[in-house]
C-alpha positions in Angstrom: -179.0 226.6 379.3 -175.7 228.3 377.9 -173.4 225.7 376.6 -169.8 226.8 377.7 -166.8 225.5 375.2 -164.0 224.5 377.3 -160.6 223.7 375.8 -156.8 222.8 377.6 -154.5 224.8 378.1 -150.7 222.7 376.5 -149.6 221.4 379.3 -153.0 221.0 381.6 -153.5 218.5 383.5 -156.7 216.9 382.2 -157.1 214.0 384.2 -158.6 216.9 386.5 -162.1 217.8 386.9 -164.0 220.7 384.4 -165.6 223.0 386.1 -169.0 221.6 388.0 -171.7 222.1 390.3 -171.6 220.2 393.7 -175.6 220.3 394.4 -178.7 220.7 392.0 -179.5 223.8 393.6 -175.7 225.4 392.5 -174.9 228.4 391.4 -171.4 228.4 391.3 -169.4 225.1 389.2 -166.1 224.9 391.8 -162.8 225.6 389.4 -159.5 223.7 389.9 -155.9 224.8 390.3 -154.4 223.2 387.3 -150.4 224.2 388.4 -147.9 223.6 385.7 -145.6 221.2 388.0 -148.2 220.0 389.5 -146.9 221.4 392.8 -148.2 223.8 395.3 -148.5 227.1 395.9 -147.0 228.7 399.2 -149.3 231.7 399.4 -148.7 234.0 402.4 -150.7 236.4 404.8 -151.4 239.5 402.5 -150.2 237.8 399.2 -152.3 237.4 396.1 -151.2 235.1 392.9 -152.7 234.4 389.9 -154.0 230.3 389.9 -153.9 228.9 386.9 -156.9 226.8 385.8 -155.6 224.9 382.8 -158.4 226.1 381.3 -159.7 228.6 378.0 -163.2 229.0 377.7 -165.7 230.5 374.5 -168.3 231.9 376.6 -172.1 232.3 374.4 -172.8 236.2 373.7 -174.7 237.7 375.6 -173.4 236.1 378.7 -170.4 236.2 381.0 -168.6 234.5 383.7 -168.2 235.7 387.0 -165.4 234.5 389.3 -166.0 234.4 393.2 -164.5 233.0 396.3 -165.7 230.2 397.5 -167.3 230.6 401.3 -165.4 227.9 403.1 -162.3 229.1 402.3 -162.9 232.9 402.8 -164.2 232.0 406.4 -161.9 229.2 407.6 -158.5 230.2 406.1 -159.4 234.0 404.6 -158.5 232.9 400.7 -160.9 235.5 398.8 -160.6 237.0 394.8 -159.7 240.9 395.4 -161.5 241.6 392.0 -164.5 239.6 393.1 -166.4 239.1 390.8 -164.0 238.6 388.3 -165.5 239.4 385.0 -164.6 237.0 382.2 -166.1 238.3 378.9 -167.5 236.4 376.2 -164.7 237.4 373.3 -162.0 236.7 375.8 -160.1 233.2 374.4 -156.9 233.5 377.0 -156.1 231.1 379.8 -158.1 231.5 382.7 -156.5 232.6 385.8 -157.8 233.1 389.1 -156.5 236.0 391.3 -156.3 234.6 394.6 -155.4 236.6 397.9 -154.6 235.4 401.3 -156.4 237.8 403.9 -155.8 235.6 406.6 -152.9 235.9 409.2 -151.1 232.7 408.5 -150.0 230.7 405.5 -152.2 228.8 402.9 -151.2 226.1 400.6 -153.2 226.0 397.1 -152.1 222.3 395.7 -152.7 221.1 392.4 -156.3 220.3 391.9 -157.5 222.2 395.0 -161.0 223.6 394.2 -160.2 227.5 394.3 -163.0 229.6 393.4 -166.3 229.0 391.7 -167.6 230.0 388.5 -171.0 231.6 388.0 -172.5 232.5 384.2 -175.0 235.3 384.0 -176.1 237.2 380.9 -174.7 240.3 380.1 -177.2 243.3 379.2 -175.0 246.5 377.8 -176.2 250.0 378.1 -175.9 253.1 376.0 -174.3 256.3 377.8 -175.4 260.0 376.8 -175.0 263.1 378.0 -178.1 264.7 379.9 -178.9 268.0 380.4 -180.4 266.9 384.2 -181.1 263.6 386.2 -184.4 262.7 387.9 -184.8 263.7 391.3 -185.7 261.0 393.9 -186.3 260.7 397.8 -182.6 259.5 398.3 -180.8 262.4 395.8 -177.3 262.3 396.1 -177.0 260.4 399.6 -174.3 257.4 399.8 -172.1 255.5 401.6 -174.6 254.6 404.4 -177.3 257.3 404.3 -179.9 254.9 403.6 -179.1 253.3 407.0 -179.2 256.5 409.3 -182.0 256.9 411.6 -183.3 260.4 412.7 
């Protein structure tokens, strides 16, 4: 299990939770909104802000962290991450912010301490690129955007 270093951010509010796993069977550890004035933020229909966590993180090598929205509030209220997943990479040492978008058609408050996205680690495996001469043909070839889903 990847051990991820977590430090404040001056100013953070750290009587708020670290990032953490509701259920055994988690995936995601939910991520607060750690807000400077510990206020709110009015975010409207179509509007995206960046969240601040409070938060700085030294991720292992080899691994990542992936930011996503969390289900409950993409289907009730239509909060989502447009870069979802976020990619956090392990020598990044900046605050972490999460881009949050309203793609509902009304209003939505994000208060200080809210749970706003989740946080999922993975490992990272990096490829080399070259130059080829030719690709390998398969069955599919060069079909896309929904040709696998056609029927005769």
């Amino acid at each position: 299990m990847p051990l991820i270093a977590i430090e404040w951010v001056d100013g953070a509010d750290q009587s708020l939770p670290l990032p953490a796993y509701q259920t055994q069977g988690a995936a995601g550890a939910d991520v607060c909104a750690n807000l400077p004035d510990r206020g709110e933020i009015i975010l409207a229909a179509g509007a995206r802000v960046l969240v601040p966590t409070g938060l700085r993180l030294q991720i292992p090598d080899g691994f990542e962290v992936q930011l996503r929205p969390r289900s409950g509030l993409a289907l009730k209220h239509g909060i989502t991450l447009p870069n979802s997943p976020g990619t956090i990479d392990s020598d990044y040492r900046g605050p972490l912010g999460v881009i949050v978008m309203n793609a509902g058609d009304a209003e939505f408050i994000i208060r200080h301490g809210d749970r706003i996205a989740q946080m999922v680690v993975a490992p990272v495996v990096q490829a080399r690129f070259a130059v080829a001469d030719g690709l390998d043909a398969t069955a599919r070839g060069a079909g896309g955007f929904g040709s696998t889903g056609q029927t005769g």
